[in-house]
Backbone bond lengths (Angstrom), bond angles and torsions (degrees), N, CA, C in turn:
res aa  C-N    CA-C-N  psi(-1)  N-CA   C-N-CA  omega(-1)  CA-C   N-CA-C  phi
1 X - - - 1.442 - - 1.526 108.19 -
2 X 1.319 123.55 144.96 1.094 124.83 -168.18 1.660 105.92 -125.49
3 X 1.356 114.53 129.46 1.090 115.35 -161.55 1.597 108.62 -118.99
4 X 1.621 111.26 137.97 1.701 112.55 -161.92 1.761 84.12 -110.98
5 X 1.720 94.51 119.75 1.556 91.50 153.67 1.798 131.52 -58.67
6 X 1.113 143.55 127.21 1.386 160.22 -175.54 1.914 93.91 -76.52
7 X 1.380 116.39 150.43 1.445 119.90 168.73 1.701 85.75 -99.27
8 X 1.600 111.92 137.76 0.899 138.90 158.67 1.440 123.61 -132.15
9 X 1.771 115.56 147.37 1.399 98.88 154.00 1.600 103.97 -160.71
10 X 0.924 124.01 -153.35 1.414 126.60 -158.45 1.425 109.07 -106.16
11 X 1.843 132.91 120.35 1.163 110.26 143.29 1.761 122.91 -108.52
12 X 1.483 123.05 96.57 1.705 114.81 -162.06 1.010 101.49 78.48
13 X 1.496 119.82 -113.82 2.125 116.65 -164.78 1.287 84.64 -129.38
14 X 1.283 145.50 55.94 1.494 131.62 175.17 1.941 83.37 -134.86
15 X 0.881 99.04 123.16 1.628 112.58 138.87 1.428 147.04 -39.90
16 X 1.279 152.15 74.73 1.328 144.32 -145.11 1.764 95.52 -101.71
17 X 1.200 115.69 139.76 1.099 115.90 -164.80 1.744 100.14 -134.26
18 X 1.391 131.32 119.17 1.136 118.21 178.01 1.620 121.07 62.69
19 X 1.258 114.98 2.40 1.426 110.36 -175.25 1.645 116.40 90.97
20 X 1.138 105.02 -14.14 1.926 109.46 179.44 1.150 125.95 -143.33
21 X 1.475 122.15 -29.82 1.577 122.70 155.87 1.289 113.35 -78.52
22 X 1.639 105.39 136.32 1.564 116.19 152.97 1.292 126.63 -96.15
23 X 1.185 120.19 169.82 1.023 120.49 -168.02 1.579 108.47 -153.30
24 X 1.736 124.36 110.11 1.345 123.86 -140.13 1.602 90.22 -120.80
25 X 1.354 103.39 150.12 1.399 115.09 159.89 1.293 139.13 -35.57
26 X 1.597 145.69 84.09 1.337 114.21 63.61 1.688 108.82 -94.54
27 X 1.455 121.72 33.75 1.463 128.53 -131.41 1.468 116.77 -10.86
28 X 1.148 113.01 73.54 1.709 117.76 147.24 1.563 102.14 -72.87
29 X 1.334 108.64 167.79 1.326 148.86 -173.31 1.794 114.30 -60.95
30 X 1.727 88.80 -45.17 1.732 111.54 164.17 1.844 101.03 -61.60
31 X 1.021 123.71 -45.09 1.726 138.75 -170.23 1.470 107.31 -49.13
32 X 1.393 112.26 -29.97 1.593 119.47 -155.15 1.857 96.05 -85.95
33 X 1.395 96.25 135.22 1.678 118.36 157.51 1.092 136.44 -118.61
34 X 1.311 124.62 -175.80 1.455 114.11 161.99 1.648 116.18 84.09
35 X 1.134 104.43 167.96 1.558 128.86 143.20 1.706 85.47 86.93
36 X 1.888 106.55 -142.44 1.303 115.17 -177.20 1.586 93.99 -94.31
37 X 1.347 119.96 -167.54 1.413 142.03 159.01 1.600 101.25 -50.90
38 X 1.772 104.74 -78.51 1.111 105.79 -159.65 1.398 103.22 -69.86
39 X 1.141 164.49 -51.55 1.688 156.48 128.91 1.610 99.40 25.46
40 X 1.600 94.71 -67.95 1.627 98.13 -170.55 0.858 121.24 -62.78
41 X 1.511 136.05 -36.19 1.414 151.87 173.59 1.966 106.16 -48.69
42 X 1.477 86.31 -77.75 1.819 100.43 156.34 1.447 121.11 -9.87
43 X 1.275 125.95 -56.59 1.467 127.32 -158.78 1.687 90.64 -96.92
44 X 1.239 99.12 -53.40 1.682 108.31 -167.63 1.904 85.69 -40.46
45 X 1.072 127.39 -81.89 1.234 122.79 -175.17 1.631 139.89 -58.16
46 X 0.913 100.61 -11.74 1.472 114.67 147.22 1.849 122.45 -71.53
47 X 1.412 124.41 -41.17 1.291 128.31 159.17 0.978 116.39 -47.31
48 X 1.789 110.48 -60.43 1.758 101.76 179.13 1.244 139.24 -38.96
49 X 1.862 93.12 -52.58 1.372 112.78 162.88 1.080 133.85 -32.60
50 X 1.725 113.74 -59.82 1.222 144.01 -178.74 2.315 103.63 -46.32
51 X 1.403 77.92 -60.32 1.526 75.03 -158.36 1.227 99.31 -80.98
52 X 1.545 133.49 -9.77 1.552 117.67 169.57 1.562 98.99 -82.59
53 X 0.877 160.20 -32.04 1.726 147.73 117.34 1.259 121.89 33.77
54 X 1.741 84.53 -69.47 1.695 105.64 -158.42 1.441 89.53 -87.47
55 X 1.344 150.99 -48.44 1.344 150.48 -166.34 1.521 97.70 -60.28
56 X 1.230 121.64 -59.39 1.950 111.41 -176.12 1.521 90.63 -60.62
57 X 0.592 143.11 -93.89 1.427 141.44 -157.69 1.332 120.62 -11.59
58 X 1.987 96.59 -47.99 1.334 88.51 -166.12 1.422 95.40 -101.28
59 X 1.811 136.14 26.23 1.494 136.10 155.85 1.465 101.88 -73.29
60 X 1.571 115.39 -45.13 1.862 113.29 -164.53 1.368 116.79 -67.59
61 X 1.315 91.20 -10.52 2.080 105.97 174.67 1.510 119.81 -61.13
C-alpha cells in the first residue's frame, strides 16, 4: 500500500488538514470536519489507520 503524505499544520489543538478539514481533540475519526465529503472521508481514514498503527506497535513493545 502506498501511502500519500496530506499537508497539515496546526491551528491551537485542532489539526488543519489539506487546508479545509479539521481535525479536533481527542482526534478520532468521529473528531474530523470540514472540507468536501471525499477530503473528509480521506483524513477520517488515514486516522484510523494511523492509530491502528500506533496500537500494534505499541502491543509488540
Amino acid at each position: 500500500m502506498r501511502m500519500t503524505r496530506l499537508p497539515v499544520r496546526w491551528d491551537k489543538t485542532a489539526i488543519v488538514v489539506m487546508n479545509e478539514v479539521r481535525v479536533g481533540s481527542p482526534y478520532l475519526p468521529e473528531c474530523v470536519n470540514g472540507g468536501t465529503p471525499a477530503a473528509n472521508d480521506r483524513v477520517k481514514k488515514v486516522l484510523d489507520f494511523e492509530r491502528k498503527r500506533l496500537q500494534t506497535r505499541g502491543a509488540s513493545r
